[in-house]
C-alpha positions as CSV (number, residue, x, y, z in Angstrom):
1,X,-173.5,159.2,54.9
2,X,-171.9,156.5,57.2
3,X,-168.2,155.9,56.4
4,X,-166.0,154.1,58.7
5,X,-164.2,156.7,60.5
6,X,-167.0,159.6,59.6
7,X,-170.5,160.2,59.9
8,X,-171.3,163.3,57.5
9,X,-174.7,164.7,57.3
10,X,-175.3,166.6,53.8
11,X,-178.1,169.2,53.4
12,X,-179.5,170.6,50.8
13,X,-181.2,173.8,50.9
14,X,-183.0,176.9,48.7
15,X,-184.2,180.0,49.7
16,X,-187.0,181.4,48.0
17,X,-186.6,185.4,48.0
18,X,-190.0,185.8,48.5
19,X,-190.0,183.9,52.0
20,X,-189.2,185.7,55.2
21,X,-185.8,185.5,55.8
22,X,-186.4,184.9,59.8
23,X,-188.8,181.8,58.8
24,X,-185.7,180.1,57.4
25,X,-183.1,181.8,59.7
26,X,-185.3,180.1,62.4
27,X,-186.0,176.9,60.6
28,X,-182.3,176.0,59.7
29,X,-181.4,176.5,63.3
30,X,-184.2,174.0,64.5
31,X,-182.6,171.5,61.7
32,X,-178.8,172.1,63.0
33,X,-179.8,172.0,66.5
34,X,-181.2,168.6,66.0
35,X,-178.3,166.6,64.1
36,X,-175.5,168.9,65.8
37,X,-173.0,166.3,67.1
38,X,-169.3,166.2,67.6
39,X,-169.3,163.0,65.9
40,X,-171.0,164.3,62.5
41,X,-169.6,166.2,60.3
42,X,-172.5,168.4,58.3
43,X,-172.1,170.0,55.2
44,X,-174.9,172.6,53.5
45,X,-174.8,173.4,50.3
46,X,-177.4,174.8,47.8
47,X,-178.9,178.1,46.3
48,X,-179.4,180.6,49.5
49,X,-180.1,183.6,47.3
50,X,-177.9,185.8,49.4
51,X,-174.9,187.5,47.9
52,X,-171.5,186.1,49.1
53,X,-169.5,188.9,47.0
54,X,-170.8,191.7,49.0
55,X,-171.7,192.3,52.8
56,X,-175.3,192.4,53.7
57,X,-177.2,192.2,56.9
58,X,-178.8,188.7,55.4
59,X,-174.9,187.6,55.0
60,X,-174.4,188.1,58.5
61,X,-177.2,186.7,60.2
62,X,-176.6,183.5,58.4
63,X,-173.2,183.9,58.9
64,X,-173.6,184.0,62.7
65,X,-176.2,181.7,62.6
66,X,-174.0,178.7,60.9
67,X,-170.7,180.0,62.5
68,X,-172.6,178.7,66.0
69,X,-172.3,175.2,64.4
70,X,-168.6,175.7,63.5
71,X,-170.0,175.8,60.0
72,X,-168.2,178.9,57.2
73,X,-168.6,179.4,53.7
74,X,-166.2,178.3,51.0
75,X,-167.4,180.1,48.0
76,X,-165.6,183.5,47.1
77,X,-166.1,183.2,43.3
78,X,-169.0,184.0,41.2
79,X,-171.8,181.2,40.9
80,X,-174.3,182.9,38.8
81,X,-173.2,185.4,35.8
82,X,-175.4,186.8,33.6
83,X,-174.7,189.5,30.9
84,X,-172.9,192.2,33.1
85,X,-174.1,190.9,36.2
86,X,-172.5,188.4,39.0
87,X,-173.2,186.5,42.1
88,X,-172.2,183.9,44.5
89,X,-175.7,183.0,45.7
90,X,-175.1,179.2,45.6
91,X,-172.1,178.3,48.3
92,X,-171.2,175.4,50.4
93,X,-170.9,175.6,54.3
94,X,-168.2,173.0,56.4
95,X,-166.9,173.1,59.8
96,X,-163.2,174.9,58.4
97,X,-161.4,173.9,61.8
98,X,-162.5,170.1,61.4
99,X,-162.0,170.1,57.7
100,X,-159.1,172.9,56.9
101,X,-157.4,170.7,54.0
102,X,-160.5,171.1,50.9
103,X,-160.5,172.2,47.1
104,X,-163.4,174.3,45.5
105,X,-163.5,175.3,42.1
106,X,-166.3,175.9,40.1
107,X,-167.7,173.2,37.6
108,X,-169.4,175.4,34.0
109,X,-171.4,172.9,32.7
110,X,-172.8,175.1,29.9
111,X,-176.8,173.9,30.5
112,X,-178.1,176.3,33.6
113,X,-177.3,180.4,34.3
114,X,-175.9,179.2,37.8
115,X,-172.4,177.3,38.0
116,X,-172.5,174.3,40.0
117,X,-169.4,173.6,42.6
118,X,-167.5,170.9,43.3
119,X,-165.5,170.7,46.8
120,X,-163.1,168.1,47.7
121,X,-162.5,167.1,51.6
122,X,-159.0,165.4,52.2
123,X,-158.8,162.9,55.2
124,X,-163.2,162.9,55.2
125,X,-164.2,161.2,52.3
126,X,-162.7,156.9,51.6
127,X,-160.4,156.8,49.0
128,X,-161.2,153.9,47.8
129,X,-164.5,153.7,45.7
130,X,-165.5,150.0,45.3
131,X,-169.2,150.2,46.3
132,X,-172.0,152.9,45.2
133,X,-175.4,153.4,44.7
134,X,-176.9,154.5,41.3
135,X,-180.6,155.0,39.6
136,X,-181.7,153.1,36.6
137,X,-182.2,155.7,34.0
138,X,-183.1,153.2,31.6
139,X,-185.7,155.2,28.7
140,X,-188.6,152.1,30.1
141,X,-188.0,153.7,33.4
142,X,-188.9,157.1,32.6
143,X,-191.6,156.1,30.7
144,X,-193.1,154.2,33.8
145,X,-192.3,157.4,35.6
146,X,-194.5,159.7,33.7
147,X,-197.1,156.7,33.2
148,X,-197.6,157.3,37.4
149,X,-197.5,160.6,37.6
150,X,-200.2,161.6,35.0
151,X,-202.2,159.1,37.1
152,X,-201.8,160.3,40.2
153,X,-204.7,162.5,41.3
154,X,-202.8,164.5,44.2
155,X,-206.2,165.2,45.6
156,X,-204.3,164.7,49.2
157,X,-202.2,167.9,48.0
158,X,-205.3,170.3,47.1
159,X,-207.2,170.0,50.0
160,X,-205.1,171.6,52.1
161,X,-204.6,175.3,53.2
162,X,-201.3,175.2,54.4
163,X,-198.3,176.1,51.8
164,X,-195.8,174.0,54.2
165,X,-198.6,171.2,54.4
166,X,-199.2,171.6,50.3
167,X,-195.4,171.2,49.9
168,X,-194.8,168.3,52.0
169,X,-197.5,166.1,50.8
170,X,-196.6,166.8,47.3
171,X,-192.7,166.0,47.9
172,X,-193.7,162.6,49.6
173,X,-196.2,161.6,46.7
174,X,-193.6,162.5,44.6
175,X,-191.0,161.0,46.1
176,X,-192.9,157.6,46.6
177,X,-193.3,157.8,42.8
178,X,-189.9,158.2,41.7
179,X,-188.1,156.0,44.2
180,X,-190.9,153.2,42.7
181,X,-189.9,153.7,38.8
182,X,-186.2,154.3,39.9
183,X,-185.2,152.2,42.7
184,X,-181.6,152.3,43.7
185,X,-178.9,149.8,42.1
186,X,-175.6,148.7,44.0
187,X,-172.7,148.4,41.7
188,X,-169.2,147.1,42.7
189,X,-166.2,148.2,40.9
190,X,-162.9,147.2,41.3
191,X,-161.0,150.4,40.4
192,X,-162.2,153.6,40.1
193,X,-159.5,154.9,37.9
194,X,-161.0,156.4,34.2
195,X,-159.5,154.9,31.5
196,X,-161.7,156.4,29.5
197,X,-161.2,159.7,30.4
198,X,-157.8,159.9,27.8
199,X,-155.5,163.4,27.7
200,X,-157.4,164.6,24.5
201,X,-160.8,164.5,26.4
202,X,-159.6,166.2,29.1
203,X,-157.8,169.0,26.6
204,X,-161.3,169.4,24.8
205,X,-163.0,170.0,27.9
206,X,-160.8,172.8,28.9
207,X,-160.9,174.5,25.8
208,X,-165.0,173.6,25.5
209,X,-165.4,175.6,28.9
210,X,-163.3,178.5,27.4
211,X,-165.2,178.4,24.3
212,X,-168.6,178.3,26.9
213,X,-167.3,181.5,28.8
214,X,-166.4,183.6,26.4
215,X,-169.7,182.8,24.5
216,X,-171.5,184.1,28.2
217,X,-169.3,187.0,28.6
218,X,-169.7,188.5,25.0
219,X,-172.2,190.9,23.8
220,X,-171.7,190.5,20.3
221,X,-174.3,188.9,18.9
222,X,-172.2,187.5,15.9
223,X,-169.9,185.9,18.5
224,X,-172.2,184.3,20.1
225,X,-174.3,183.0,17.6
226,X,-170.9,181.0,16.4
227,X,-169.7,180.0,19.2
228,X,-173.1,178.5,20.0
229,X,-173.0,176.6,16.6
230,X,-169.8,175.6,18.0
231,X,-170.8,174.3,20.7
């Protein structure tokens, strides 16, 4: 992401549990070491399936790992809760000394078992919002989408041996799939204030999110089955 002042590079990364720990320990070094720059500032975010409530020995060899880069984790709530269970396995890592003024806060969307997390950087992102890029999601498009794919005979994918090789040629037919049935739009806007968004929509979407956690938290099955009518 090039922005006048800023050049911020954003990865995305999962960790499988079943992979060795020191493949991706070694991998995600390799990655930093290559786009480490004074200039940019890099942000990781993404489902690392290591526990950020509790110490572990995988906790801090990442932690050492990324606090090389200047890079520390923001996440101290849970991210995934399920019945009597909780984690923070899904964080977000920034340079804290470059970027010491930020917001977290975790955004229930009601439609997965992991929360997703919004984080807001003051004095790194524009303020100003006239320009952006978005995908055509018209119902046409996916159709087109699926039309491709079920023709697509991804022998390239099958012939190989290689699990990294497999997945790489995959994610690139893939890729030059979707980018073809969804190719990027630029949109101009003159404000980016929501009128829309009125003080009743907001209210409802508090109390929608309460209504959501409770309905997780409970284990009474007559609770929940109302709540989920509710909602």
């Amino acid at each position: 992401m090039h922005l006048p002042s800023y050049e911020i590079c954003i990865i995305t990364i999962y960790r499988s549990t079943s992979r060795n720990f020191q493949y991706f320990s070694n991998n995600l070094g390799k990655i930093l070491s290559m786009i480490y720059s004074n200039n940019i500032e890099i942000v990781i975010c993404g489902d690392i399936n290591i526990n950020y409530l509790i110490d572990s020995t995988y906790k801090q060899l990442l932690d050492s790992l990324l606090a090389s880069y200047g890079l520390c984790s923001t996440v101290q709530f849970p991210t995934r809760i399920q019945n009597n269970s909780h984690s923070a396995i899904n964080n977000i890592f920034i340079n804290t000394f470059k970027s010491n003024s930020f917001s977290l806060y975790p955004n229930i969307n009601g439609l997965s078992d992991h929360d997703a997390q919004s984080i807001i950087m003051r004095n790194i992102l524009e303020q100003n919002c006239n320009t952006y890029f978005h995908f055509n999601q018209k119902v046409d498009k996916f159709v087109d989408f699926n039309t491709k794919l079920s023709y697509e005979s991804w022998e390239g994918i099958f012939a190989e041996n290689n699990v990294n090789t497999i997945f790489n040629n995959f994610l690139n037919m893939y890729l030059r799939i979707f980018y073809s049935s969804f190719p990027l739009k630029k949109v101009h806007h003159k404000s980016c204030n929501k009128a829309w968004l009125t003080p009743g929509i907001t209210i409802s979407r508090i109390h929608k999110r309460k209504l959501f956690l409770i309905q997780r938290n409970s284990n009474d099955p007559n609770l929940k089955k109302l709540l989920q009518h509710i909602l």
